[in-house]
VOBA-1610 file (N, C-alpha, C; in pm, whole numbers, padded with zeros to 5 digits, always signed):
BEGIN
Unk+09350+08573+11064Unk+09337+08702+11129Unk+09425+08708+11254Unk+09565+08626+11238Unk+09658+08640+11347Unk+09738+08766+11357Unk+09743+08819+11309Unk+09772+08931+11277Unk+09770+09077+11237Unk+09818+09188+11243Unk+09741+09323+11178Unk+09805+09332+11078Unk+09736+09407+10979Unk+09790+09412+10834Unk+09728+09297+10752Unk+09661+09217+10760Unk+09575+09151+10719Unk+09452+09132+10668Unk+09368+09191+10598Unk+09255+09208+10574Unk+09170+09143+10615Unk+09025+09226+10691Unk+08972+09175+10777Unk+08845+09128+10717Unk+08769+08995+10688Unk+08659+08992+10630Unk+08543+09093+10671Unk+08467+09044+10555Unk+08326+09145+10580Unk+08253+09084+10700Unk+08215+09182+10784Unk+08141+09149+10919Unk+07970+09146+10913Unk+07953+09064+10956Unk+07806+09011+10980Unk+07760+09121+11082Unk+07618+09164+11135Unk+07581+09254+11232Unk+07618+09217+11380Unk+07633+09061+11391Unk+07683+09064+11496Unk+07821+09043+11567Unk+07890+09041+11419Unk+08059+09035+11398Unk+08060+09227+11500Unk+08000+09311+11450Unk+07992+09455+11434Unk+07923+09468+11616Unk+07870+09397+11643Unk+07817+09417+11782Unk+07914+09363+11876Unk+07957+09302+11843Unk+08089+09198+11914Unk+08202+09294+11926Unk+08250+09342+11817Unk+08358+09485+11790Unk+08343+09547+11887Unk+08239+09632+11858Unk+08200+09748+11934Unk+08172+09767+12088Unk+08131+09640+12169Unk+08171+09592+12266Unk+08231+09569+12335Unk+08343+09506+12298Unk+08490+09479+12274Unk+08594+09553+12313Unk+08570+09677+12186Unk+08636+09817+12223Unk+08588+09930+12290Unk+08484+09891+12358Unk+08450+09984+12464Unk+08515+09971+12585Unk+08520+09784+12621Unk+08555+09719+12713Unk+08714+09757+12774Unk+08765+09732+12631Unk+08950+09733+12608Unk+08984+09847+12651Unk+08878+09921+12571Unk+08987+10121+12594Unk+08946+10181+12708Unk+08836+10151+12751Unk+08799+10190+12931Unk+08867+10133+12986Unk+08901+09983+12996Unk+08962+09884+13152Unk+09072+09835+13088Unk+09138+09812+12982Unk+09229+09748+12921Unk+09203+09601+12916Unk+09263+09519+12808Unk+09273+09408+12758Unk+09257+09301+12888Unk+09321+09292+12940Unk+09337+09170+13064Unk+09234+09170+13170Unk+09198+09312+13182Unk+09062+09321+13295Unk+08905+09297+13230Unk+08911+09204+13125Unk+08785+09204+13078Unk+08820+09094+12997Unk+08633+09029+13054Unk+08662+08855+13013Unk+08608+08834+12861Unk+08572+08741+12785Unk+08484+08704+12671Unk+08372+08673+12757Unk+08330+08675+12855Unk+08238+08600+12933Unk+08137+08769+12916Unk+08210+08839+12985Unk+08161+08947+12977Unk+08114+09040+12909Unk+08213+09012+12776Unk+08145+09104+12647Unk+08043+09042+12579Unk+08031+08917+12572Unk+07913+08836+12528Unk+07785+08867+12631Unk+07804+08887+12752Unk+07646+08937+12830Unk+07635+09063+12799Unk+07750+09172+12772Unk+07712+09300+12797Unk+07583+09306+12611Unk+07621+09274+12525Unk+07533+09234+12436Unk+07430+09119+12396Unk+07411+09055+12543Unk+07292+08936+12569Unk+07303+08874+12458Unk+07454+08741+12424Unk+07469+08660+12348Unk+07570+08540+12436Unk+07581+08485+12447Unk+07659+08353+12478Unk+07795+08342+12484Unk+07892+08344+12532Unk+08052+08254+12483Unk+08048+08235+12362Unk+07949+08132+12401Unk+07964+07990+12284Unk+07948+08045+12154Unk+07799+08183+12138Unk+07814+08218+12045Unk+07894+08328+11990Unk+07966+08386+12070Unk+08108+08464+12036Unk+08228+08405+11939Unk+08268+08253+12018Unk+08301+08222+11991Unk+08333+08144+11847Unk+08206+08155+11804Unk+08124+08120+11667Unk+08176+08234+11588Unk+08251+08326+11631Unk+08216+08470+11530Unk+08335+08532+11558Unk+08434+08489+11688Unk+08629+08512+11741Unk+08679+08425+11801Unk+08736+08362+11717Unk+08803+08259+11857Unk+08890+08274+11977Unk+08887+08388+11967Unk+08969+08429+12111Unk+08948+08536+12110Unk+08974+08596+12259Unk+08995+08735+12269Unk+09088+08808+12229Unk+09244+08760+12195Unk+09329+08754+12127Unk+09281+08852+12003Unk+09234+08742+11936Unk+09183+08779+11779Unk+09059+08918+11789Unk+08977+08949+11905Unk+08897+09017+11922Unk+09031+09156+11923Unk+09141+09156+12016Unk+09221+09248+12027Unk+09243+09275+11900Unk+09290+09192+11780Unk+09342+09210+11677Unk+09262+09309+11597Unk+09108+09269+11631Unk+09048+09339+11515Unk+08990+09468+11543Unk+09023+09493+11704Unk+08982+09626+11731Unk+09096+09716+11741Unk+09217+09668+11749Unk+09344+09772+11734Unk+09327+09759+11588Unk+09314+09714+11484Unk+09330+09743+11338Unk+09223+09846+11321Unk+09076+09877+11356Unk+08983+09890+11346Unk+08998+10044+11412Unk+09076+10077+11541Unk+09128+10211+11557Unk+09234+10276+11454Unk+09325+10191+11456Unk+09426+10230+11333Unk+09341+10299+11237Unk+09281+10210+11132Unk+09241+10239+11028Unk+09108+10370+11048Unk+08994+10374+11181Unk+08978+10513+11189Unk+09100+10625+11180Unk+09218+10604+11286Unk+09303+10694+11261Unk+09344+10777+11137Unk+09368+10632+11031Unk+09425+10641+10921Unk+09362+10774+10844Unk+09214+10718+10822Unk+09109+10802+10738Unk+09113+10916+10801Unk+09118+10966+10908Unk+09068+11118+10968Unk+09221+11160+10941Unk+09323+11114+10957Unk+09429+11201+10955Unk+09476+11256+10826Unk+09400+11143+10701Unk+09411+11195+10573Unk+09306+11280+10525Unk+09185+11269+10568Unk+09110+11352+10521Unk+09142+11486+10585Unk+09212+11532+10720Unk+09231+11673+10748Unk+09365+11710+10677Unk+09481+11583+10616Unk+09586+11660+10526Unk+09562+11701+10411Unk+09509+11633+10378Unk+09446+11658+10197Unk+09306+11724+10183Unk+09206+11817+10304Unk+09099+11872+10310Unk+09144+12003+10227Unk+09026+12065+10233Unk+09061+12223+10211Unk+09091+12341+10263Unk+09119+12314+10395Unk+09150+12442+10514Unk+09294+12445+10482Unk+09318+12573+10489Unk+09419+12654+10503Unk+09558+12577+10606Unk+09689+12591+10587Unk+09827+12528+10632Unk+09813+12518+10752Unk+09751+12635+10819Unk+09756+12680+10997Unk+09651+12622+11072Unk+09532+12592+10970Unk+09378+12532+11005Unk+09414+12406+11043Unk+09470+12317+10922Unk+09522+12197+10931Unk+09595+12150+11049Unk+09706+12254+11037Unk+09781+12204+11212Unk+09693+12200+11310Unk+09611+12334+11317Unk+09552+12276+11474Unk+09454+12185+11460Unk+09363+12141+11386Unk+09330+12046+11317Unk+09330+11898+11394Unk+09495+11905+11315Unk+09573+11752+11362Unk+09636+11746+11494Unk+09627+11871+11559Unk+09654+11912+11696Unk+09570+11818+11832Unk+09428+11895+11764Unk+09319+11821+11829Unk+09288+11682+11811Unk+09328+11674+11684Unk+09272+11532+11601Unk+09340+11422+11683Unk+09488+11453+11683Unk+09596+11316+11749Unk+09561+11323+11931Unk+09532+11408+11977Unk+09517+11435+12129Unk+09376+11358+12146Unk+09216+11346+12088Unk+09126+11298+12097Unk+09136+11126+12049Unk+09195+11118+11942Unk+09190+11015+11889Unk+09284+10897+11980Unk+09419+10959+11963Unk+09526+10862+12040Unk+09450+10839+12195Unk+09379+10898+12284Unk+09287+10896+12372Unk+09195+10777+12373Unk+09179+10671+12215Unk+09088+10521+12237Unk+09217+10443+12249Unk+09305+10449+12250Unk+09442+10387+12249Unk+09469+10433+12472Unk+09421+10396+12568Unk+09407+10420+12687Unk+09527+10337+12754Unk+09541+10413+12847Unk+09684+10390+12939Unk+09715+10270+12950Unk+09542+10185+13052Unk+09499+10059+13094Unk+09545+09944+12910Unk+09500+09965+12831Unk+09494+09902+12705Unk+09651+09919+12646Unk+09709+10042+12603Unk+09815+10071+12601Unk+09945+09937+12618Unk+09904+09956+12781Unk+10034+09869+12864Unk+09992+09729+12818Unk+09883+09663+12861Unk+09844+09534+12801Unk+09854+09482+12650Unk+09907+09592+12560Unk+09910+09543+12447Unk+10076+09550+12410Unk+10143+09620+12496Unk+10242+09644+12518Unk+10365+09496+12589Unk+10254+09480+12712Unk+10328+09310+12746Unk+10271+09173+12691Unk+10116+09228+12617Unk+10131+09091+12593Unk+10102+09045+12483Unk+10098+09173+12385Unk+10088+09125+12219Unk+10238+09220+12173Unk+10374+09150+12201Unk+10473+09255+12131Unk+10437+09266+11970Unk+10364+09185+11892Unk+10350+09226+11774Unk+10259+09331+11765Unk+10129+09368+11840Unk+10032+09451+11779Unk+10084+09552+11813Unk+10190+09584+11948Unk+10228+09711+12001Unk+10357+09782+11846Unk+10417+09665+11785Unk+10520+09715+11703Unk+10434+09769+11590Unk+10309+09727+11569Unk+10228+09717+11465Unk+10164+09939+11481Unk+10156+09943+11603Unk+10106+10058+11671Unk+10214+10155+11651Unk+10356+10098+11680Unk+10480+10195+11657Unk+10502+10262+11500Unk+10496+10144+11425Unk+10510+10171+11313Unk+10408+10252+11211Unk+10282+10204+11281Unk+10196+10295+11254Unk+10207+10475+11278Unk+10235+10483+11356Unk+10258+10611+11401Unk+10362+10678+11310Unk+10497+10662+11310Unk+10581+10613+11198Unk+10548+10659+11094Unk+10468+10583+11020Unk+10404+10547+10862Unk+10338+10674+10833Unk+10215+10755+10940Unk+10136+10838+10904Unk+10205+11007+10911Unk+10341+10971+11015Unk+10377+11093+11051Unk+10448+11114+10937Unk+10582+11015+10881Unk+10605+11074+10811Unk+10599+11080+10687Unk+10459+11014+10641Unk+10415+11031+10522Unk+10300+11114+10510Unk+10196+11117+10550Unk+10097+11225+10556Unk+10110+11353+10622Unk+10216+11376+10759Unk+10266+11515+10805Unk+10343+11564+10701Unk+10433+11470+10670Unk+10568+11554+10601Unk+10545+11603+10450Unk+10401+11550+10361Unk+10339+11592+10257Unk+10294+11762+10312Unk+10228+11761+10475Unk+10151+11893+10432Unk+10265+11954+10532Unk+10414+11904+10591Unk+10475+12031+10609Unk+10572+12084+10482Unk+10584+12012+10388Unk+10649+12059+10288Unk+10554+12127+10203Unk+10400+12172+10232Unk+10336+12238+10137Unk+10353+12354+10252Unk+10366+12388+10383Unk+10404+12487+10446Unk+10511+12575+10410Unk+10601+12480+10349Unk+10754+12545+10324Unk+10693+12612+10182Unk+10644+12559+10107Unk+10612+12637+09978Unk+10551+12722+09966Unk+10447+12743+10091Unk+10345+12868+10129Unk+10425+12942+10207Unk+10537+12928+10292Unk+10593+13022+10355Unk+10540+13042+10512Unk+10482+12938+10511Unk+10456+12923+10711Unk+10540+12823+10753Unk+10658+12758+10691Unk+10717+12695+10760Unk+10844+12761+10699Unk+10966+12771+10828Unk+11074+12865+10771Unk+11164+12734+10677Unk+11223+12802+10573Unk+11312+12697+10463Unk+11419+12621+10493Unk+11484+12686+10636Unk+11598+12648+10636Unk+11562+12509+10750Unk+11470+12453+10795Unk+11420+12335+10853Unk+11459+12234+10776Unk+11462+12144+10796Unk+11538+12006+10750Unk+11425+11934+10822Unk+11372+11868+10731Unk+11155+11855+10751Unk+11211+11669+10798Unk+11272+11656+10701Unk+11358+11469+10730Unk+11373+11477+10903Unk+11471+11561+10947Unk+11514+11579+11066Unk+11445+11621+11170Unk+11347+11689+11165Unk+11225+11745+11212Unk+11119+11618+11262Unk+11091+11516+11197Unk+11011+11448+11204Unk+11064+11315+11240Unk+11189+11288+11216Unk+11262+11183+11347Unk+11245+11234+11463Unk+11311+11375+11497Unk+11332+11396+11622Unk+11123+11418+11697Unk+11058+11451+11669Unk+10877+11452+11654Unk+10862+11341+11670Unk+10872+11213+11602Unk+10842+11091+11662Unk+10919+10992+11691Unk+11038+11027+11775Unk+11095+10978+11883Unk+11017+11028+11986Unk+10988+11165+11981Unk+10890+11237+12103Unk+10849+11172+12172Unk+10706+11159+12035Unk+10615+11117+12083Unk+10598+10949+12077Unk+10684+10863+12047Unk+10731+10685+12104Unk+10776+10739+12244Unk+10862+10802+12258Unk+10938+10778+12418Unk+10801+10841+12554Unk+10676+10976+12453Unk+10589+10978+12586Unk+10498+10947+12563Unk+10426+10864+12459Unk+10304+10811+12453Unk+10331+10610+12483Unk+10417+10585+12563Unk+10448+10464+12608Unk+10366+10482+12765Unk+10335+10321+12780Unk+10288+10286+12964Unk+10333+10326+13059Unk+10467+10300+13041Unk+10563+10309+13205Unk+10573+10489+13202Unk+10568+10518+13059Unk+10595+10738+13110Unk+10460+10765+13118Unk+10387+10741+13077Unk+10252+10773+13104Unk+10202+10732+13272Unk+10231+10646+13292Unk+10202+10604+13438Unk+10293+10729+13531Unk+10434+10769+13486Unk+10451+10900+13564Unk+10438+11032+13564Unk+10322+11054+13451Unk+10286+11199+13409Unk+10150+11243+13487Unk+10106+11337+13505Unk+10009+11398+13597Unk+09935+11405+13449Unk+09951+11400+13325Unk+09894+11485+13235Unk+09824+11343+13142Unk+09710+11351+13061Unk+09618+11271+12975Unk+09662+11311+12870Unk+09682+11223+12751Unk+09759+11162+12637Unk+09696+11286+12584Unk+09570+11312+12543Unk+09565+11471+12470Unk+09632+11554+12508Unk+09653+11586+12647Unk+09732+11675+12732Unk+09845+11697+12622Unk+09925+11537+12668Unk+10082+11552+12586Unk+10112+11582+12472Unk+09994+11523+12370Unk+09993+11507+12286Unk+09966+11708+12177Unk+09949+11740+12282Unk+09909+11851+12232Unk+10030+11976+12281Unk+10126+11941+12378Unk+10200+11998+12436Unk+10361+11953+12408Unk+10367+11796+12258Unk+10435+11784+12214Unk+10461+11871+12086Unk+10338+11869+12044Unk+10327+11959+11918Unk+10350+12117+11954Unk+10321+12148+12038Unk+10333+12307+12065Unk+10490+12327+12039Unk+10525+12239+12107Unk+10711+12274+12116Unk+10758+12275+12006Unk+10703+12170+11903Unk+10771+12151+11794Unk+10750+12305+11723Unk+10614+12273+11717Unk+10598+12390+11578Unk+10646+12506+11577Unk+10692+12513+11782Unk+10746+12693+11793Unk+10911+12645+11702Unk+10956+12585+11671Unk+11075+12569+11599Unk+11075+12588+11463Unk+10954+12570+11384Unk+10949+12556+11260Unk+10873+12663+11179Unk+10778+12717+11286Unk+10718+12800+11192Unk+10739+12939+11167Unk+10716+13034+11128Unk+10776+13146+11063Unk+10745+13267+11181Unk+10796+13354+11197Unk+10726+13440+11325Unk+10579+13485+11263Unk+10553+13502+11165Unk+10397+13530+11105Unk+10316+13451+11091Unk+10350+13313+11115Unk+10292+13213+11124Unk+10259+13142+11218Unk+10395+13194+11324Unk+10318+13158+11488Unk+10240+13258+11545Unk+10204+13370+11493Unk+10118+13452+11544Unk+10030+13483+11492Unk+09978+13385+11415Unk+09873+13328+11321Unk+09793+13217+11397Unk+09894+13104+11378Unk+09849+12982+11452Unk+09810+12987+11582Unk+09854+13113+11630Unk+09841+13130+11840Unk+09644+13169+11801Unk+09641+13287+11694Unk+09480+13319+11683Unk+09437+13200+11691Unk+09456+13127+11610Unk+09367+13024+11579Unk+09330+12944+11626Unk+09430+12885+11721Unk+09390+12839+11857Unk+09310+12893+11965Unk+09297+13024+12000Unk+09268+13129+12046Unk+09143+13067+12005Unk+09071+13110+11877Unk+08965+13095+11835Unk+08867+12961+11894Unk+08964+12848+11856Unk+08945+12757+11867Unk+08885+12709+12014Unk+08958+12735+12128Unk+08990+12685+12278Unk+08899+12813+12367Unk+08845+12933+12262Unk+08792+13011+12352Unk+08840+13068+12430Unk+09001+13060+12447Unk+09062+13141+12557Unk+09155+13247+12483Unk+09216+13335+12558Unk+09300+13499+12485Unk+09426+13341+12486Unk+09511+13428+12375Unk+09664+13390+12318Unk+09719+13380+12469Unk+09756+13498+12534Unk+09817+13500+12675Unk+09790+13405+12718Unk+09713+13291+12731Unk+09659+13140+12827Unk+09701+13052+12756Unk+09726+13052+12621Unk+09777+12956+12565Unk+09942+12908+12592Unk+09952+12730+12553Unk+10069+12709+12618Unk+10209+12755+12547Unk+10251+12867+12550Unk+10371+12908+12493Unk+10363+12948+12380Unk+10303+12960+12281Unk+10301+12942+12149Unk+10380+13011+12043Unk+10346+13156+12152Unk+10433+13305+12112Unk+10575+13327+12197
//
């Protein structure tokens, strides 16, 4: 279990208490500010018997960045392949990547960043993998419904989308933004989609947000 991409055995209840601990610890304070000493009292068990069940904190990192991933994984497929409507979906995955990328924390972020370069490439590629295989499935069902305009080049679209979002969901830009990873994350996507989608379709998607956020179109960030 040196690694992600590895299949993780079946967990015992206190394999599952250990986790969950773990990644409370990591995504509040990040990796380095939190001991094994500590996650073993915060669930009144021992080192010793942690250690019985991870041999390192290392390996504890391993199995809770796989363990976000793979939530990621499932929610981002079940809202591409659900049954809501092209425009539902976007804002959807709007909210979805802004809440979610949010257990992935600034503090944790950077620490996995200097001191596991594999799990951070593991994180890149991930991102990568889902955008442009599970986005680019439901923006090419946009183009066939006619909310995404034809003459988009969806290949090109989704390099330049996640370069975006690699160059501002990194430590060192995040450390100079006033704004929280949903923030960006939601204010990367705005920009994009005003490029791609159809004028009947951005004044579709502005309702729906509208709906969504409780506030008039006029408050929303740009959309129209």
């Amino acid at each position: 279990m040196d690694s992600l991409g590895e299949q993780i055995p079946q967990m015992t209840d206190i394999d599952e208490r250990i986790i969950a601990a773990a990644s409370k610890r990591f995504t509040e304070e990040g990796f380095s500010h939190v001991t094994v000493g500590e996650i073993a009292a915060g669930i009144g068990i021992s080192k010793k018997t942690l250690y019985k069940h991870f041999r390192s904190k290392d390996e504890l990192l391993v199995v809770v960045t796989q363990r976000l991933l793979d939530g990621i994984r499932g929610e981002f497929r079940s809202i591409v392949e659900g049954e809501s409507c092209f425009l539902e979906k976007l804002e959807m995955l709007v909210t979805f990547l802004g809440k979610r990328l949010t257990r992935f924390s600034r503090p944790l972020l950077s620490d996995i960043q200097r001191r596991s370069p594999q799990i951070w490439d593991r994180v890149q590629q991930f991102r990568r993998d889902r955008i442009s295989h599970d986005f680019k499935g439901l923006l090419l069902r946009g183009v066939a419904d006619g909310f995404v305009r034809r003459d988009v080049d969806i290949d090109l679209f989704l390099m330049a989308f996640i370069g975006a979002v690699e160059a501002v969901v990194n430590p060192a830009v995040l450390a100079e933004l006033p704004l929280s990873v949903q923030e960006i994350i939601r204010s990367i996507m705005t920009v994009f989609l005003r490029g791609i989608l159809t004028a009947g379709a951005l004044e579709e998607f502005a309702l729906i947000q509208s709906r969504k956020s409780a506030k008039p179109v006029s408050q929303l960030p740009g959309v129209l």
